[in-house]
TIVORO-486591 format. One line per 10 residues: number of its first residue (from 1); their letters; for each residue x, y, z of C-alpha. Coordinates in steps of 0.25 Angstrom, whole numbers, plus 2048, in hexadecimal, padded with zeros to 3 digits. Example, Ala and Ser with C-alpha at 12.3 -4.5 7.8 and 13.67 -1.06 7.14 Angstrom:
// residues 2
1) as) 831 7EE 81F  837 7FC 81D
This chain:
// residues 297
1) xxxxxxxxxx) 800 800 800  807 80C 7FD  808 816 804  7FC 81F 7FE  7F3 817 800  7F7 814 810  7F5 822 811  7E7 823 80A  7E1 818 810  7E7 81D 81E
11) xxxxxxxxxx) 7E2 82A 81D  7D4 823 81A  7D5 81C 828  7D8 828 831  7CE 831 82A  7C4 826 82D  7C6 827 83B  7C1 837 83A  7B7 831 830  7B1 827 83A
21) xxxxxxxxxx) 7B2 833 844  7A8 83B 83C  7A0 82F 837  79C 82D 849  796 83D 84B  78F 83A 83D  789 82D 842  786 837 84F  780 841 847  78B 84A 848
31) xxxxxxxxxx) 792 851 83C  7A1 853 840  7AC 85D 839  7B3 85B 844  7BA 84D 845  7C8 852 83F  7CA 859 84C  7CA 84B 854  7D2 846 84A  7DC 851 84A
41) xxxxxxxxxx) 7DC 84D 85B  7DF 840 858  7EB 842 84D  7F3 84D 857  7EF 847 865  7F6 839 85F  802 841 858  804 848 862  806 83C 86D  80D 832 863
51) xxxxxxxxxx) 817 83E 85D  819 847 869  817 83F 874  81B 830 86D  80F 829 872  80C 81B 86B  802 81D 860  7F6 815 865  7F5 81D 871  7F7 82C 86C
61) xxxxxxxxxx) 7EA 827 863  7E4 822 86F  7E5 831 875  7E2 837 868  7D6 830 867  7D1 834 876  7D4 842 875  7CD 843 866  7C1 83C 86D  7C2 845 87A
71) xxxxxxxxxx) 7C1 850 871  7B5 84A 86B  7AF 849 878  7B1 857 87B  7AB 85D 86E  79F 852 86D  79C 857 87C  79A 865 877  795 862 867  78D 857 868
81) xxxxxxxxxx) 780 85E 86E  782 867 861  77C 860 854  77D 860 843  786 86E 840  789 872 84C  78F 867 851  797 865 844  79C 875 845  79E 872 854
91) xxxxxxxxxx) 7A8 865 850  7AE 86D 844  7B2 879 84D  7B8 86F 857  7C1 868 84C  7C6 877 847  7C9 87A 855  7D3 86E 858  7D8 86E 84B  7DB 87F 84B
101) xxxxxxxxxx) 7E0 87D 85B  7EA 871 856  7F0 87C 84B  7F5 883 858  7FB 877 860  809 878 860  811 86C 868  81E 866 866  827 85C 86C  834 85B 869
111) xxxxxxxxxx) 838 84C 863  844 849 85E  849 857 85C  83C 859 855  82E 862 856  823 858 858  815 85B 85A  80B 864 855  80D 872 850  801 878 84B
121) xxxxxxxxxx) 7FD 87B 83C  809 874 839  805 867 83E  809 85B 845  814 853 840  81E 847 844  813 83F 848  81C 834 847  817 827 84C  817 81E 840
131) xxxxxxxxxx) 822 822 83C  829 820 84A  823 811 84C  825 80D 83D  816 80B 83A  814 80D 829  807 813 824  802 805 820  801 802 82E  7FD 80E 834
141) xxxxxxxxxx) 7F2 80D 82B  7F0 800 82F  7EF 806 83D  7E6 810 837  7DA 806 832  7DB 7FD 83E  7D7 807 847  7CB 80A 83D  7C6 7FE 83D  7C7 7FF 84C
151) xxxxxxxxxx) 7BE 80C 84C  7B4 804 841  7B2 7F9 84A  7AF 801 855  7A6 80A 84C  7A0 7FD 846  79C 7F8 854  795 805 857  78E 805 84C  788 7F5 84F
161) xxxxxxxxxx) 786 7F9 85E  77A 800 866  785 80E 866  786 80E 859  776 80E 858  774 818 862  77D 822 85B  779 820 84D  76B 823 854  772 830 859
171) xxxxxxxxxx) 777 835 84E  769 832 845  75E 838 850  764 83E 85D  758 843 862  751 834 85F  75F 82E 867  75D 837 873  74D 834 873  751 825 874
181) xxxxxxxxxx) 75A 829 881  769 828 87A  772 833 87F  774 83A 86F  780 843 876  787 838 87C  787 82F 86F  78B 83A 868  797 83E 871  79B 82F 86F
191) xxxxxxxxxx) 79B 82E 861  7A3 83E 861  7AD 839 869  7B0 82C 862  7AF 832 857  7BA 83C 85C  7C2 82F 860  7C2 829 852  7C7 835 84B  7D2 837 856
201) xxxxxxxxxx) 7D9 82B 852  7D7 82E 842  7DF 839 847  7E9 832 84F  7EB 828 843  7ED 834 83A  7F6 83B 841  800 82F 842  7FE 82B 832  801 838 82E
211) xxxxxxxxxx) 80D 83E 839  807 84B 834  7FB 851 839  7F5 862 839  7EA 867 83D  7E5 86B 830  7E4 85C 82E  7D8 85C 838  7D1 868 830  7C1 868 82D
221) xxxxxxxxxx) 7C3 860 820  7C6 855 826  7BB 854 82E  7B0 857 823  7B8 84B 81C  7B5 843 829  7A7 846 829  7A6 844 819  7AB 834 819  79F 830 824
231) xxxxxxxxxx) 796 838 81B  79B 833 80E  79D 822 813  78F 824 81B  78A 824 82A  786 815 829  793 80F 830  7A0 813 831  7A6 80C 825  7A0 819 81E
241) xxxxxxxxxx) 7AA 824 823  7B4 81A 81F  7AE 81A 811  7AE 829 810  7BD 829 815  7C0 81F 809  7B7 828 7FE  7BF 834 802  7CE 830 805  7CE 822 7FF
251) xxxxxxxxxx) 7C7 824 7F2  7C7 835 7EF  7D6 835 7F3  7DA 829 7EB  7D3 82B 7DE  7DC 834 7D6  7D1 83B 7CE  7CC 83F 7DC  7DA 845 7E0  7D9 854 7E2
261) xxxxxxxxxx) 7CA 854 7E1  7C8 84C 7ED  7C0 857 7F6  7B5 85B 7EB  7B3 84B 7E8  7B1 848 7F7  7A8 854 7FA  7A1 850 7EC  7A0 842 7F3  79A 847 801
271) xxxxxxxxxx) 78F 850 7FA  789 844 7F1  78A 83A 7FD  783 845 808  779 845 7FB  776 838 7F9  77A 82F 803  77B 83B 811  77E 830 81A  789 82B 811
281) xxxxxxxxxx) 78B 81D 809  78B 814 817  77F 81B 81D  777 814 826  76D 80E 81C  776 808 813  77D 801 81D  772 7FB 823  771 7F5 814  77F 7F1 815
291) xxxxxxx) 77C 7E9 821  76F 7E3 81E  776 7DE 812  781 7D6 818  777 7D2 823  771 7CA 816  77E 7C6 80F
C-alpha cells in the first residue's frame, strides 16, 4: 500500500470519529457546528502529554479523551436547554472560542536543546511519537481502525438496547419523551458528552498521525463537514457517517476529475441528498428494510 493511500484511507478513519460525533446530537435532535473544538481538545491535550511531557500514547489519549468530554459536559449543562439555531449558534461560538484562545497559548519546553510545544498561530510541532517508538503509517493506521470499530461496537450495542430507544425517542419527540417520564436533559447530556468523548480521541489520533497540528485546523469548515457525512450517509445507523466520510474524502479526493473541484461537487452532493433523501441514504426506513431483508435470507 503506498503511502498515499495509508494517508487517505487514515484521514478517512480519524475524521469518522468527529463524524460519529456529530452523527450522536443528530440522532438527539441537536444540530452541532461545534464538534471540531473537541477534537481540537483531544489532538493538543494528547500532544501536549506525549511530546512535552513524554507520556505513553494510550494514556495522553485517555486524558485527552476526559478533558474533551468534561468540556462537553460543561457546554451541554449550559446548551442543552437551548434548541434548533440556537443551540447550534451556542456550540459554533464555543468551537471559535477554543480555537481563537489556543491561537494565544504560547508553552514551550525545552528538549534536547529544542523548543517543544505550542506557540500559537504557528502551531504545534514535534509531535514526535511514532517517529520516537518506530511505528509506520500502516500500523498507525491499523491503530486507527481498531479503535473504530471499537466505537462501532459500542455504538451498535446502543443502538440494539432500551438506551438506544429512549434517545432515538429523544431526538424524534421531546415533548412525547418527557410525557412518557424519560428525563430528555439528561439523555441529552449523555449523548453530548459521549459524543464530546469520540471526537477527543479523533483528535488524539490525528495529532500523532500528523506531528503537525494548528488551530486553524479545527476551523468551522471542519465542522460543517462533520455535520455534512451524518446527513449525507443517513441517520438510520452509524455505518452512515462513515459512508458520508468515504463519498467525500475517499471518492471526491481520489477521483481526478473531481480534484480542484471537490467543494462545489460535495456541496452539490448535500443539496440533492437534503432534497430527496433529508434523512440521508441509511435513514431509519431503509434500514429497517435492510434488516427485515436478511431477517428472510
Amino acid at each position: 500500500m503506498s503511502d498515499y493511500v495509508v494517508s487517505v484511507v487514515s484521514n478517512m478513519g480519524m475524521i469518522a470519529f468527529i463524524a460519529l460525533s456529530a452523527y450522536i446530537l443528530l440522532v438527539i435532535g441537536e444540530i452541532s457546528f461545534g464538534q471540531q473544538a473537541y477534537f481540537g481538545i483531544g489532538a493538543y491535550i494528547s500532544g501536549v502529554l506525549t511530546a512535552m511531557w513524554g507520556w505513553p500514547l494510550w494514556l495522553a489519549m485517555v486524558l485527552g479523551c476526559a478533558v474533551a468530554g468534561s468540556a462537553a459536559l460543561i457546554i451541554g449543562s449550559l446548551t442543552l436547554r437551548l434548541s434548533g439555531i440556537y443551540f447550534a449558534i451556542a456550540t459554533l461560538s464555543f468551537a471559535e472560542m477554543i480555537r481563537l484562545g489556543l491561537l494565544s497559548v504560547h508553552v514551550q519546553v525545552e528538549i534536547d536543546g529544542e523548543l517543544v510545544g505550542p506557540e500559537g498561530a504557528e502551531g504545534f510541532g514535534d509531535i514526535r511519537w511514532i517517529f520516537e517508538n518506530d511505528v509506520t503509517p500502516f500500523e498507525f493506521m491499523t491503530v486507527i481502525y481498531v479503535l473504530l470499530v471499537g466505537v462501532l461496537t459500542i455504538l451498535f450495542w446502543v443502538e440494539r438496547s432500551r438506551l438506544g430507544t429512549v434517545i432515538r425517542m429523544v431526538g424524534s419527540d421531546p415533548l412525547l419523551a418527557q410525557a412518557q417520564g424519560i428525563d430528555v436533559v439528561f439523555y441529552r447530556l449523555l449523548a453530548t458528552v459521549f459524543a464530546g468523548i469520540i471526537a477527543g480521541l479523533g483528535g488524539s489520533l490525528y495529532a500523532h498521525f500528523a506531528t503537525y497540528i494548528e488551530p486553524n485546523v479545527f476551523n468551522v469548515m471542519l465542522g460543517v463537514h462533520s455535520l455534512a457525512y451524518g446527513l449525507i450517509g443517513g441517520l438510520g445507523t452509524a455505518v452512515g457517517p462513515l459512508i458520508g466520510v468515504g463519498l467525500d474524502i475517499g471518492f471526491l479526493e481520489g477521483v481526478r476529475v473531481f480534484q480542484g473541484y471537490r467543494m462545489i461537487a460535495f456541496g452539490g452532493l448535500v443539496a440533492v441528498l437534503l432534497i430527496f433523501m433529508p434523512r440521508g441514504i441509511l435513514d431509519e426506513e431503509r434500514v429497517h428494510r435492510i434488516k427485515r431483508w436478511l431477517e428472510r435470507s
